[in-house]
N, CA, C and O atoms as a Tinker XYZ file with bonds, in Angstrom:
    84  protein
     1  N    -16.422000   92.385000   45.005000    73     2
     2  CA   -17.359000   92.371000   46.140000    64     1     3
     3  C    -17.139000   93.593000   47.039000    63     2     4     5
     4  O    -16.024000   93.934000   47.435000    81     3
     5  N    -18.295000   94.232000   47.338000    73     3     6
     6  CA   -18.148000   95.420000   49.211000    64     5     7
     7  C    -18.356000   94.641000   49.913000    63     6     8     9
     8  O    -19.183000   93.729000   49.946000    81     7
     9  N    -17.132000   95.153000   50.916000    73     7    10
    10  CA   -17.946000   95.108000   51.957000    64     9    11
    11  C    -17.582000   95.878000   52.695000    63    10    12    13
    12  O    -16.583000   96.528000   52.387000    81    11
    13  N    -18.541000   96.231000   54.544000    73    11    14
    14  CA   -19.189000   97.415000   55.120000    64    13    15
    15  C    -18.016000   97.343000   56.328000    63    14    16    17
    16  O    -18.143000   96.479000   57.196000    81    15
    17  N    -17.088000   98.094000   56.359000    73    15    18
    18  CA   -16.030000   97.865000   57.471000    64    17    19
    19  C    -17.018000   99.168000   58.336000    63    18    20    21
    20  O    -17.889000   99.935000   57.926000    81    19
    21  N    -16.204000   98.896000   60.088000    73    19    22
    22  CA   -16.603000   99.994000   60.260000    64    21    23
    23  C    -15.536000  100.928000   61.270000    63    22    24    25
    24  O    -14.995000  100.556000   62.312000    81    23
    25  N    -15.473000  101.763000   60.841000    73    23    26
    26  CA   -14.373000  102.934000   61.313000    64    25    27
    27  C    -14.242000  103.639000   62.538000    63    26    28    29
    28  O    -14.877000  104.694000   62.548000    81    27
    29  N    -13.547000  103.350000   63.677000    73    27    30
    30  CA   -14.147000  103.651000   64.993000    64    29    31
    31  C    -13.469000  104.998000   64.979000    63    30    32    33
    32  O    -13.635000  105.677000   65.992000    81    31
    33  N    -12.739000  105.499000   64.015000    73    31    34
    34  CA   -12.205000  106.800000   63.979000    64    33    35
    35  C    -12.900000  107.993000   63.244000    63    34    36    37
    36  O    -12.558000  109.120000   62.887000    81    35
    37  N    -14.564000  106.873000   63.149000    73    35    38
    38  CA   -15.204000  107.959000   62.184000    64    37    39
    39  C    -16.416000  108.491000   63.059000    63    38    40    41
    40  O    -17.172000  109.312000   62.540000    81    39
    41  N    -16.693000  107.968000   64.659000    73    39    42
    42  CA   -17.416000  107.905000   64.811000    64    41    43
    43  C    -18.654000  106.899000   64.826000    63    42    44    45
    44  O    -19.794000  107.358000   64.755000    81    43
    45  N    -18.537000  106.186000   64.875000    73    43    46
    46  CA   -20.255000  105.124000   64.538000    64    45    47
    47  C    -20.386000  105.291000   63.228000    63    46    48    49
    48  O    -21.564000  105.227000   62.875000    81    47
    49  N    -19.141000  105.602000   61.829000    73    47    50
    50  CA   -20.014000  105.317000   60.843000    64    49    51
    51  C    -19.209000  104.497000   59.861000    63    50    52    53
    52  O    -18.009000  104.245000   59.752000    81    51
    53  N    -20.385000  104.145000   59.127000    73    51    54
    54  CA   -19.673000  102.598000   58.049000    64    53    55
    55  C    -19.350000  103.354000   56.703000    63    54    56    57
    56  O    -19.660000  104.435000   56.203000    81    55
    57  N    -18.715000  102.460000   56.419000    73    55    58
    58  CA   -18.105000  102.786000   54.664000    64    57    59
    59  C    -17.924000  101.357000   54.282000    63    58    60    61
    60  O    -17.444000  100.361000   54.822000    81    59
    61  N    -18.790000  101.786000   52.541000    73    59    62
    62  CA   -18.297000  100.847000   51.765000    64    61    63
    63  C    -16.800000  100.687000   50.968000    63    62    64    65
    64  O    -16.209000  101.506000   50.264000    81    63
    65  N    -16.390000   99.173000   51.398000    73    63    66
    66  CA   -15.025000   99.215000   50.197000    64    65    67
    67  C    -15.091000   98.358000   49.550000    63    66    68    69
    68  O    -16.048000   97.583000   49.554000    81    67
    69  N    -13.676000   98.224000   48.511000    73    67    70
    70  CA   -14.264000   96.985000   47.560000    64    69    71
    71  C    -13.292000   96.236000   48.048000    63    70    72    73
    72  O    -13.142000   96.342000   49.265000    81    71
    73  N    -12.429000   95.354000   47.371000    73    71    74
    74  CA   -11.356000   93.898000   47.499000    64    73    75
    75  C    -10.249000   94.892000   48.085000    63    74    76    77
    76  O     -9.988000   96.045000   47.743000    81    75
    77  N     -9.505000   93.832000   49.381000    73    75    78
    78  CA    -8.309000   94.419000   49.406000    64    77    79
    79  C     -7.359000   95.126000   48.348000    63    78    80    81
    80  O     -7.414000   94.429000   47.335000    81    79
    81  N     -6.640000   96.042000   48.172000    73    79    82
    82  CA    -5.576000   96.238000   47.750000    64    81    83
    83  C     -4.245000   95.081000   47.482000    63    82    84
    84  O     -3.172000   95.470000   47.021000    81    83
C-alpha cells in the first residue's frame, strides 16, 4: 500500500511511500 505523508521540511509538498521499513 502508499501512502501520502507530508514533509514539512519540504515545504508544502507530499510524497508517496510504500509500507514501513
Amino acid at each position: 500500500m502508499k501512502n501520502k505523508i507530508f514533509w514539512p521540511s519540504n515545504s508544502s509538498d507530499w510524497t508517496e511511500v510504500g509500507p514501513e521499513e
